[in-house]
C-alpha positions in Angstrom: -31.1 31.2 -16.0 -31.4 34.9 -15.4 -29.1 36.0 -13.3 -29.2 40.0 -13.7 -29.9 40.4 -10.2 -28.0 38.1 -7.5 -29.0 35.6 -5.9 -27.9 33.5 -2.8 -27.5 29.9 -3.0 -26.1 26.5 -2.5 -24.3 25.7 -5.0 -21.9 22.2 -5.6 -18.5 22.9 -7.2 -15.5 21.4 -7.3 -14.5 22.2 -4.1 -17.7 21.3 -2.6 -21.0 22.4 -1.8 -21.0 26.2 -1.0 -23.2 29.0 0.2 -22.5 31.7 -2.5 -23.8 34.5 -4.1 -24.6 33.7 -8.1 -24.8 36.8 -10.6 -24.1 37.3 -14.4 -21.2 39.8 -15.2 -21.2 40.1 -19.4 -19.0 42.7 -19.2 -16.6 40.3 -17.2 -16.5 37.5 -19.9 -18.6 38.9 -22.7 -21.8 39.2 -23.9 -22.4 35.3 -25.4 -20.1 33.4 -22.3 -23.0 31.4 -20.7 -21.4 31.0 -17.5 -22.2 32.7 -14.0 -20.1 34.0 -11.8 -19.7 32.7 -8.1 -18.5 34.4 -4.8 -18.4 31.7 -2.2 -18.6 32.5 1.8 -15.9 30.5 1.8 -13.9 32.3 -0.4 -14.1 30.8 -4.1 -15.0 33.3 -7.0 -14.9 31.8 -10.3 -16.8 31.8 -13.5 -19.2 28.7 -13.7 -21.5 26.8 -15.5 -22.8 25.1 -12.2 -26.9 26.0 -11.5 -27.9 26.2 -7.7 -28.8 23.3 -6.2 -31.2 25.8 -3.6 -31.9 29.3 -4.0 -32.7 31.4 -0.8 -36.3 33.4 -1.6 -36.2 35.4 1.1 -33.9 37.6 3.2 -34.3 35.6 6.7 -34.5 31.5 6.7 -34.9 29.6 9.7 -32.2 27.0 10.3 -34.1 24.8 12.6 -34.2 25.1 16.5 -31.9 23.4 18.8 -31.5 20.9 21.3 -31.6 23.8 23.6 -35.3 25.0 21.9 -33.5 28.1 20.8 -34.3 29.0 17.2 -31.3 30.3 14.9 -32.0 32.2 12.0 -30.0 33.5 9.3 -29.5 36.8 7.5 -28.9 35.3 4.4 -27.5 38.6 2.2 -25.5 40.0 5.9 -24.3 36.5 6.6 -25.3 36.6 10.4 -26.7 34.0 12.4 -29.4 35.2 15.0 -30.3 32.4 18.1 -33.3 33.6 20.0 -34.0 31.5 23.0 -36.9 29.8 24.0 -38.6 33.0 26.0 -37.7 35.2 22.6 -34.8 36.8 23.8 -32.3 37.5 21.7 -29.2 34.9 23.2 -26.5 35.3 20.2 -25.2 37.1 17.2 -22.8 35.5 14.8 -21.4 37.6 12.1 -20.1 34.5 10.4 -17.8 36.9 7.6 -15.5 38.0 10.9 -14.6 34.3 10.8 -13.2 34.6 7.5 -14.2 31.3 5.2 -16.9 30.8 6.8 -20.4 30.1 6.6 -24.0 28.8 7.1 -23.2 25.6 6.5 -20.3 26.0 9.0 -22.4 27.3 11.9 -25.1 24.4 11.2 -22.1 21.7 11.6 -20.6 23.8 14.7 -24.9 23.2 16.5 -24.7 19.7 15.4 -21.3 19.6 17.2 -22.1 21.6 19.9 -26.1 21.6 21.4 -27.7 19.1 18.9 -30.7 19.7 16.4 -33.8 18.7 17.4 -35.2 20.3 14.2 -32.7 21.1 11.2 -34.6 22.8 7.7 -34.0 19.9 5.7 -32.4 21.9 3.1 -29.3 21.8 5.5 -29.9 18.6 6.5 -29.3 17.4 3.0 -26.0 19.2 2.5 -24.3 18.8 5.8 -25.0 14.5 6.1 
């Protein structure tokens, strides 16, 4: 897999499944080491041989909308979480990296918790049953 530009994934690693961001570093671990490195949201950064189990194509995605109808979309490269109510007004912002450790996969547990889902991206639906 090239990896000479980042990318931002799910990944599954020992510690679990993880939002993280996946690049190569040859100059890290040299020039024939196969592995990638990972930097977690939640705060793992390791070399790895572990291939994303979802890659994020583009810069926004969609989580779902809530019990609430209020959509929540995510930054995916800032990290923040935007929920725009049902009239498209803005209602929240969630910088999720000033919570230290945590991430999109955190924030979709917290609405599950919280409001409800009435409609989840089943990407996250997958990864947070």
């Amino acid at each position: 897999m090239d990896l000479s530009e980042p990318i931002r994934c799910i990944v599954t690693l020992q510690e679990g499944t993880q939002i993280a961001t996946l690049y190569d570093a040859p100059t890290l671990m040299g020039p024939n080491d196969e592995r990638h490195m990972v930097s977690s949201d939640r705060g793992i950064s390791a070399a790895t041989w572990a291939l994303p189990d979802h890659v994020f194509n583009d810069n926004y995605v969609e989580l779902g909308v809530d019990a609430d109808g209020s959509i929540h979309v995510w930054n995916v490269w800032d990290n923040v979480v935007h929920v725009v109510d049902a009239d498209g007004r803005r209602e929240r912002v969630e910088r999720l990296n000033d919570y230290g450790g945590k991430d999109v996969l955190t924030w979709v547990e917290f609405v599950a918790g919280r409001r409800g889902w009435a409609d989840l991206d089943p990407v996250f639906e997958e990864v947070t049953a």
